[in-house]
DRENPA-3360 file (N, C-alpha, C; in nm, 2 decimals, always signed):
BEGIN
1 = XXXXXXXX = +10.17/+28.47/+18.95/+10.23/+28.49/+19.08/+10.13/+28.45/+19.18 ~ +10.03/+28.54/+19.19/+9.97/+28.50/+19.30/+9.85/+28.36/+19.32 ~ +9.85/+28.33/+19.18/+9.77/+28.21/+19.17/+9.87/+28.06/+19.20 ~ +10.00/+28.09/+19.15/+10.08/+28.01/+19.19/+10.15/+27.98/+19.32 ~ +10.09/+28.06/+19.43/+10.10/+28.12/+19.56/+9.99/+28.02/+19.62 ~ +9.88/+28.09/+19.56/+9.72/+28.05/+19.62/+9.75/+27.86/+19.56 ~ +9.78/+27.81/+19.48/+9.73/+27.71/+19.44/+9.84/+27.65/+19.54 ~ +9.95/+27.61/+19.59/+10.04/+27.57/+19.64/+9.98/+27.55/+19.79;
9 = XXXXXXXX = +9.87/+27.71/+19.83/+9.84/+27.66/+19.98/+9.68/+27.58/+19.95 ~ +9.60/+27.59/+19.86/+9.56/+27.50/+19.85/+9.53/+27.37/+19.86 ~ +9.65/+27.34/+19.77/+9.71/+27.17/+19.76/+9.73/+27.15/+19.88 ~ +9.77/+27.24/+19.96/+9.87/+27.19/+20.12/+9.71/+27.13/+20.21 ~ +9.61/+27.15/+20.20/+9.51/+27.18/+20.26/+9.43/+27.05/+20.25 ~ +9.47/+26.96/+20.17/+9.42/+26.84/+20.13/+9.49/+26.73/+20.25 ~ +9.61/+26.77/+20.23/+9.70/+26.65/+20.33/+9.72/+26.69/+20.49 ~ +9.62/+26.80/+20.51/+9.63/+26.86/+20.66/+9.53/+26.80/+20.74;
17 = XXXXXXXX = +9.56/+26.70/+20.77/+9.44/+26.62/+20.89/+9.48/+26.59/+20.99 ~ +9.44/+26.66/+21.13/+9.44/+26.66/+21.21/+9.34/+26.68/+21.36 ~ +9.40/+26.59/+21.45/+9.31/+26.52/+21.52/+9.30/+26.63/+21.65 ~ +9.36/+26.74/+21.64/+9.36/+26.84/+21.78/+9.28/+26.90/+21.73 ~ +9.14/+26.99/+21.85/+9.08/+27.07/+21.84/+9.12/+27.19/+21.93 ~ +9.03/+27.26/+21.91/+9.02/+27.44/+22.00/+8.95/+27.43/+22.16 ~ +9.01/+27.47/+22.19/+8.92/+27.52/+22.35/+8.81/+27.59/+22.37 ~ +8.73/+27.61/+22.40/+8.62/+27.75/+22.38/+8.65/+27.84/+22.40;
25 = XXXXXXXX = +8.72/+27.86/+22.48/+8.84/+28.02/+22.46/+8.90/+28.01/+22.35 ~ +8.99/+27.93/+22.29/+9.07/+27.97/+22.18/+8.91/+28.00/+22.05 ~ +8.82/+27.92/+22.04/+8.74/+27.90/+21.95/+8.63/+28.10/+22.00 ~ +8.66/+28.08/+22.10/+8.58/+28.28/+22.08/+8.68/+28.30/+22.03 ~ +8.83/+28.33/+22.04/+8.89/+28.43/+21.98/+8.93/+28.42/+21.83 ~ +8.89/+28.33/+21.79/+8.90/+28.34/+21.65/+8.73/+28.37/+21.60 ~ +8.65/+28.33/+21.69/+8.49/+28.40/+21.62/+8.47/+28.57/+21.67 ~ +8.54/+28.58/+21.78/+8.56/+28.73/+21.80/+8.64/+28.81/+21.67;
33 = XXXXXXXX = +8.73/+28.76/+21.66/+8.81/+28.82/+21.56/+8.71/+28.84/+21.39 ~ +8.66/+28.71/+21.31/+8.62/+28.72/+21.23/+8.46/+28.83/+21.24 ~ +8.38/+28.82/+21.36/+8.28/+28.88/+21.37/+8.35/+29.10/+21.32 ~ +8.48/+29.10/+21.40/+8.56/+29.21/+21.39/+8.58/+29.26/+21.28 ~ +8.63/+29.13/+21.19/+8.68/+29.17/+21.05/+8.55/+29.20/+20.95 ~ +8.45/+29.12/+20.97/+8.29/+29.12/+20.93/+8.24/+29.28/+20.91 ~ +8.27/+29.35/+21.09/+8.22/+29.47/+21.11/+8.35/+29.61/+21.03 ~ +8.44/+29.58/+21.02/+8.52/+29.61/+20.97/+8.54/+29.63/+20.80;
41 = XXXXXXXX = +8.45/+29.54/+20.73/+8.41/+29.53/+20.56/+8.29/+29.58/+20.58 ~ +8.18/+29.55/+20.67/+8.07/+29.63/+20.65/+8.07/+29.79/+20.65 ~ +8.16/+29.81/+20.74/+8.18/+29.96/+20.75/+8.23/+30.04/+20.63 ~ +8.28/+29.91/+20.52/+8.41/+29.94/+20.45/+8.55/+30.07/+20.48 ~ +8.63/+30.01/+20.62/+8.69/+30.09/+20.67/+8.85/+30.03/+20.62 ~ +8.89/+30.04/+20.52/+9.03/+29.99/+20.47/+9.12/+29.98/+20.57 ~ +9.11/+30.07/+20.68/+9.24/+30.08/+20.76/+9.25/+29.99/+20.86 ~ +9.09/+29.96/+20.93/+9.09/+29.85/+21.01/+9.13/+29.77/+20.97;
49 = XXXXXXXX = +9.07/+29.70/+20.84/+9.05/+29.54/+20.79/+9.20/+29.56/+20.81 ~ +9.32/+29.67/+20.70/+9.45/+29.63/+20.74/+9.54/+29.56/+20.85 ~ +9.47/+29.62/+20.97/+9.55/+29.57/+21.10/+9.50/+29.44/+21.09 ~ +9.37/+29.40/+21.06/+9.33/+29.24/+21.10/+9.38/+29.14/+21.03 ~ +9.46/+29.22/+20.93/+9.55/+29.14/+20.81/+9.69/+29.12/+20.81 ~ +9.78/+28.98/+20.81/+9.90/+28.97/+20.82/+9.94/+29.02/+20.71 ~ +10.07/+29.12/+20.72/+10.09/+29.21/+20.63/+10.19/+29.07/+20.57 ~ +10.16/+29.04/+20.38/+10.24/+28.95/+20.33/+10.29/+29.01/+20.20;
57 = XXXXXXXX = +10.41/+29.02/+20.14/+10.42/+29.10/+20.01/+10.49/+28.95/+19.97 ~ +10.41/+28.92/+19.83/+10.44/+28.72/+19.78/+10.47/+28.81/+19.62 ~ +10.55/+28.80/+19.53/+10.61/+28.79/+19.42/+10.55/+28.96/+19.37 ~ +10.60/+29.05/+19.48/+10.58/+29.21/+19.46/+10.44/+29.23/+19.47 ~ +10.30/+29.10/+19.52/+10.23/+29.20/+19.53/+10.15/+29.19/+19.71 ~ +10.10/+29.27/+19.73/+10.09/+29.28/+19.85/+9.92/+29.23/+19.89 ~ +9.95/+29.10/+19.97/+9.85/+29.05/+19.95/+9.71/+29.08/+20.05 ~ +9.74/+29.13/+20.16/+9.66/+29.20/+20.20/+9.56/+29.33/+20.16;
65 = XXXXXXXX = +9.61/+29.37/+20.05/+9.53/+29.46/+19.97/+9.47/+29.41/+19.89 ~ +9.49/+29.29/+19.82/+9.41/+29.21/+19.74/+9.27/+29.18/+19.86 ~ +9.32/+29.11/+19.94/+9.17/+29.07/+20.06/+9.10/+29.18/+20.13 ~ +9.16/+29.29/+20.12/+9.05/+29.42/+20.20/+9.02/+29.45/+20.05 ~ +9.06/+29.43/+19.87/+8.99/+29.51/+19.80/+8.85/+29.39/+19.77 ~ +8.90/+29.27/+19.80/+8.79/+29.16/+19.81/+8.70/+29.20/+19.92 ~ +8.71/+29.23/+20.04/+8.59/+29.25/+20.14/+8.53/+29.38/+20.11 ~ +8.62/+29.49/+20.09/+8.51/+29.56/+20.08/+8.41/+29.51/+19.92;
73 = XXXXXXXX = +8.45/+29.48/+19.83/+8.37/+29.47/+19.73/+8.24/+29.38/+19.79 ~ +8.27/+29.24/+19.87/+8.20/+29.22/+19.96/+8.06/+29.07/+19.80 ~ +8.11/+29.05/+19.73/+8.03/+28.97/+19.65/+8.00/+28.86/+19.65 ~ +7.92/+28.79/+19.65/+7.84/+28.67/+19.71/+7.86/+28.57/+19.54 ~ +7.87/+28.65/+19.45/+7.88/+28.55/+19.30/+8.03/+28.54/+19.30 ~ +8.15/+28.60/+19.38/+8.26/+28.55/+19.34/+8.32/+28.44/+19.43 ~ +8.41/+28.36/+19.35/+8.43/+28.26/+19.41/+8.55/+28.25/+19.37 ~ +8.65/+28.35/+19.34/+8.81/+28.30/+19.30/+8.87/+28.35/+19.42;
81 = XXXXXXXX = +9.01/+28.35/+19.41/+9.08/+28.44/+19.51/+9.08/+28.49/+19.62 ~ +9.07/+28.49/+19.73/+9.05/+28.59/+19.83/+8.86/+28.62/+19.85 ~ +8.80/+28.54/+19.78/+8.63/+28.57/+19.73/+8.60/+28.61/+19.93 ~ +8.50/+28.69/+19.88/+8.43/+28.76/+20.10/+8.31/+28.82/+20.03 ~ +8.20/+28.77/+20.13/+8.04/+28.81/+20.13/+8.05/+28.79/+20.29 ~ +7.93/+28.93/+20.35/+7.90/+28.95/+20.44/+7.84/+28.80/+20.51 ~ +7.78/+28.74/+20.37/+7.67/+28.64/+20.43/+7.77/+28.50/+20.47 ~ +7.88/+28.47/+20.36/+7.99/+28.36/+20.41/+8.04/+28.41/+20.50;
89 = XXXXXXXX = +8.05/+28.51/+20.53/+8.14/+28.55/+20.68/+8.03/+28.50/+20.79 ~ +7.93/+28.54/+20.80/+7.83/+28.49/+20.89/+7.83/+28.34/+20.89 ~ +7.82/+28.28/+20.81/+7.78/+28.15/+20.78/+7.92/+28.08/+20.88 ~ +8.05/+28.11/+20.81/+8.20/+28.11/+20.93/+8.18/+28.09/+21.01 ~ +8.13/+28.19/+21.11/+8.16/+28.24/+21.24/+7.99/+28.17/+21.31 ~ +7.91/+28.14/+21.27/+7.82/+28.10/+21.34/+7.84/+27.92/+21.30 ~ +7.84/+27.87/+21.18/+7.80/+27.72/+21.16/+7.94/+27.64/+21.15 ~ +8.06/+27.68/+21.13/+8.19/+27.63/+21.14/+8.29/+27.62/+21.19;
97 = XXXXXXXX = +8.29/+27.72/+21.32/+8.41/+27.79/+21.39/+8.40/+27.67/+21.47 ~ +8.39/+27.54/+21.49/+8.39/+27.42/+21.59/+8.48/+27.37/+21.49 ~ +8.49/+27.38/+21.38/+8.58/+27.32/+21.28/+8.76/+27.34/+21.28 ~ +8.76/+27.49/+21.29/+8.90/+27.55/+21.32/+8.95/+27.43/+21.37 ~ +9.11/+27.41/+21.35/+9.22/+27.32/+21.41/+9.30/+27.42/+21.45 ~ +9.44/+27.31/+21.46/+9.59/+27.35/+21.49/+9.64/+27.32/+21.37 ~ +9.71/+27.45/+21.31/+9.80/+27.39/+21.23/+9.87/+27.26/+21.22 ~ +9.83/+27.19/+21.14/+9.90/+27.04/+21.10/+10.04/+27.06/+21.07;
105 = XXXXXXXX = +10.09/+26.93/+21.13/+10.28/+26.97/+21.10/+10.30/+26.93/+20.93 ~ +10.20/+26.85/+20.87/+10.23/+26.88/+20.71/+10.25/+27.01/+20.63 ~ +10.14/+27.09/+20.72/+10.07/+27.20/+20.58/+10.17/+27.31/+20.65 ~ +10.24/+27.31/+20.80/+10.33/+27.36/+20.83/+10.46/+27.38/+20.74 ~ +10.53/+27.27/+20.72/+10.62/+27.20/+20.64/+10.63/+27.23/+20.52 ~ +10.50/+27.22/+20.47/+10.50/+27.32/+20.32/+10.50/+27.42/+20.33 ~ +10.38/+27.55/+20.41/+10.41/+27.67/+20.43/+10.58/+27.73/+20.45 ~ +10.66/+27.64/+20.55/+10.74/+27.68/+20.51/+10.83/+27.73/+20.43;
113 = XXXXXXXX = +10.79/+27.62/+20.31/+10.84/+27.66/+20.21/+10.85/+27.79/+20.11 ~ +10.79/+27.89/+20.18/+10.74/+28.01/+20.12/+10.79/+28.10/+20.22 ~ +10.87/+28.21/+20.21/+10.96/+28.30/+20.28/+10.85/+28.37/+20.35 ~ +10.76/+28.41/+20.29/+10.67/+28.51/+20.39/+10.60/+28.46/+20.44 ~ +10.55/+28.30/+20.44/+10.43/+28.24/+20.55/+10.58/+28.17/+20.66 ~ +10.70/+28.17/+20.61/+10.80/+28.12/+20.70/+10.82/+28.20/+20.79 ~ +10.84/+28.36/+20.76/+10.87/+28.46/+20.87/+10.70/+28.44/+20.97 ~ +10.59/+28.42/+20.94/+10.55/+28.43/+21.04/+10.50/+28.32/+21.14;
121 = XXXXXXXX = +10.50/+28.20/+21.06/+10.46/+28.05/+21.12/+10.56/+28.05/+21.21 ~ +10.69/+28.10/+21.20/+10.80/+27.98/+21.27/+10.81/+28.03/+21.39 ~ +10.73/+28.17/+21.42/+10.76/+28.22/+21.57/+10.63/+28.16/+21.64 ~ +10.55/+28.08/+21.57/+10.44/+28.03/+21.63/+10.43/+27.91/+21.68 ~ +10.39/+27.86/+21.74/+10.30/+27.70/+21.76/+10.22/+27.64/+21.69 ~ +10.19/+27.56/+21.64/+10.10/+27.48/+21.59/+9.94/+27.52/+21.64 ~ +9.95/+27.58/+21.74/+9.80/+27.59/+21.83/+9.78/+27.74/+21.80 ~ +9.90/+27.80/+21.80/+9.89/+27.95/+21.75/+9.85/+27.97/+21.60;
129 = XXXXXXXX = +9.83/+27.89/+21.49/+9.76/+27.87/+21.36/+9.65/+27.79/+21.33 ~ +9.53/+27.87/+21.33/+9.47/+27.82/+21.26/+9.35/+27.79/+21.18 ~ +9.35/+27.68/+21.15/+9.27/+27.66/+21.02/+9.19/+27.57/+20.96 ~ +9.10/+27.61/+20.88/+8.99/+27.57/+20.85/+8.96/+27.53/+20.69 ~ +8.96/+27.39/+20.65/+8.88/+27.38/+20.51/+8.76/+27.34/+20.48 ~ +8.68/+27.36/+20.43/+8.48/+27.37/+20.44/+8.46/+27.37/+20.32 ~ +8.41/+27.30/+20.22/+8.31/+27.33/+20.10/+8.43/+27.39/+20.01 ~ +8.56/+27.42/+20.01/+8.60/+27.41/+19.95/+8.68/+27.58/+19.99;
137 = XXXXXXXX = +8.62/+27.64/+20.07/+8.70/+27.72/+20.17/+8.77/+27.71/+20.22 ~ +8.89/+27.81/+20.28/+8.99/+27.77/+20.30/+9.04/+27.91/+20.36 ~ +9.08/+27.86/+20.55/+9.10/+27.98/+20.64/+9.22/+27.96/+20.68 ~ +9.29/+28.04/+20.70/+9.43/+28.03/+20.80/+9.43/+28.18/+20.90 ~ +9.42/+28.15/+21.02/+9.49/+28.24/+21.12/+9.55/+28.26/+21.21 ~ +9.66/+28.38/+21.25/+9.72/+28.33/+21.35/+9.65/+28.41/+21.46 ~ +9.70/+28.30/+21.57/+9.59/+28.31/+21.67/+9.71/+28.43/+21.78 ~ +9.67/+28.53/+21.82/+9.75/+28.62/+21.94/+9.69/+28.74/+21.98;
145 = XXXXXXXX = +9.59/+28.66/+22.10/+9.48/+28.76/+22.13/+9.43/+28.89/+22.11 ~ +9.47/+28.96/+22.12/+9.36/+29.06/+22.09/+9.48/+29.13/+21.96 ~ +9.58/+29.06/+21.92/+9.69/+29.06/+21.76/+9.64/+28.99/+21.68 ~ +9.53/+28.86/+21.70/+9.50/+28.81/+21.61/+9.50/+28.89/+21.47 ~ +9.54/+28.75/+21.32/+9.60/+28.85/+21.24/+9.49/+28.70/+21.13 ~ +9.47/+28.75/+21.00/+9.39/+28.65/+20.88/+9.55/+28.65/+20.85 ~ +9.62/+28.50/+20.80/+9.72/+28.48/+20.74/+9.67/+28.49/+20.60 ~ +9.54/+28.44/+20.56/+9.59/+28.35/+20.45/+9.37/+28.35/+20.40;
153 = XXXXXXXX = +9.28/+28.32/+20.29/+9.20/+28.30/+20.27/+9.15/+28.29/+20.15 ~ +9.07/+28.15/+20.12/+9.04/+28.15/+19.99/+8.87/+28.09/+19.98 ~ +8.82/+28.17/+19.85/+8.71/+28.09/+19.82/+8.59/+28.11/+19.96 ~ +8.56/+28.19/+19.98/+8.53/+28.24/+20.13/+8.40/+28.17/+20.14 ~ +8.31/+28.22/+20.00/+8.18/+28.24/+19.96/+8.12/+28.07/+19.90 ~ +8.24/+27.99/+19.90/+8.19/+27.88/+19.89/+8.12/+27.78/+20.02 ~ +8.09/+27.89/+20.10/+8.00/+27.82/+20.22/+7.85/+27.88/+20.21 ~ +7.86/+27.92/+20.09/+7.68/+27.94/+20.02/+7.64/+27.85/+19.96;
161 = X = +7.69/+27.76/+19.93/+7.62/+27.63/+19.90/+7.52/+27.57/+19.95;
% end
């Protein structure tokens, strides 16, 4: 299930190129947010990280509990799934957050195709998602100020390279 989930937004992430960037405003509130969710695993406070998480339930399992039981674990040698180390979150939010885009209308187009990234992409804009692929990491967020929410993340800790 959920690998068959994860590998589909994956793939989508190859054909997503695009030429819009972030504002410096939009670009703090997505490094404000991750620095949030950072302080939020450090604490290991389950209930925070929840609100910073788009609540998604993909083939019965609820995938937001999979990524707060990845942050709090917090491991720098994993690299599947949902993988989160304090140190790739740093590495994020200080050497890549110029990277963030707008949702591409491709990887839109596919997400759609998936009921639970469709209920929440479609009330958005392209500028209200977004995302990031690095080293083989892979971010999706939606952007709604101080609601900002993590859609979607994989491979976190492959920015330790």
């Amino acid at each position: 299930m959920k690998n068959a989930i994860i590998t589909t937004v994956l793939s989508l992430f190859t054909l997503s190129a695009s030429a819009q960037s972030y504002s410096k405003t939009e670009l703090n509130t997505i490094q404000t947010f991750l620095a949030q969710f950072q302080q939020a695993a450090k604490s290991q406070d389950k209930e925070k990280l929840l609100t910073l998480i788009q609540p998604l339930e993909i083939e019965n399992q609820n995938i937001a509990n999979l990524i707060v039981e990845k942050a709090i674990k917090g491991d720098e040698k994993d690299n599947t799934n949902f993988a989160y180390s304090d140190k790739s979150m740093t590495i994020l939010y200080q050497d890549y957050i110029n990277q963030f885009e707008p949702l591409s209308e491709e990887l839109k187009n596919m997400l759609y195709q998936n009921d639970e990234f469709h209920k929440v992409i479609s009330k958005k804009t392209n500028r209200q998602v977004a995302m990031l692929e690095h080293e083989g990491a892979k971010v999706i967020i939606v952007l709604d100020g101080e609601n900002t929410k993590l859609l979607f993340w994989d491979k976190l800790n492959s920015l330790l390279k």
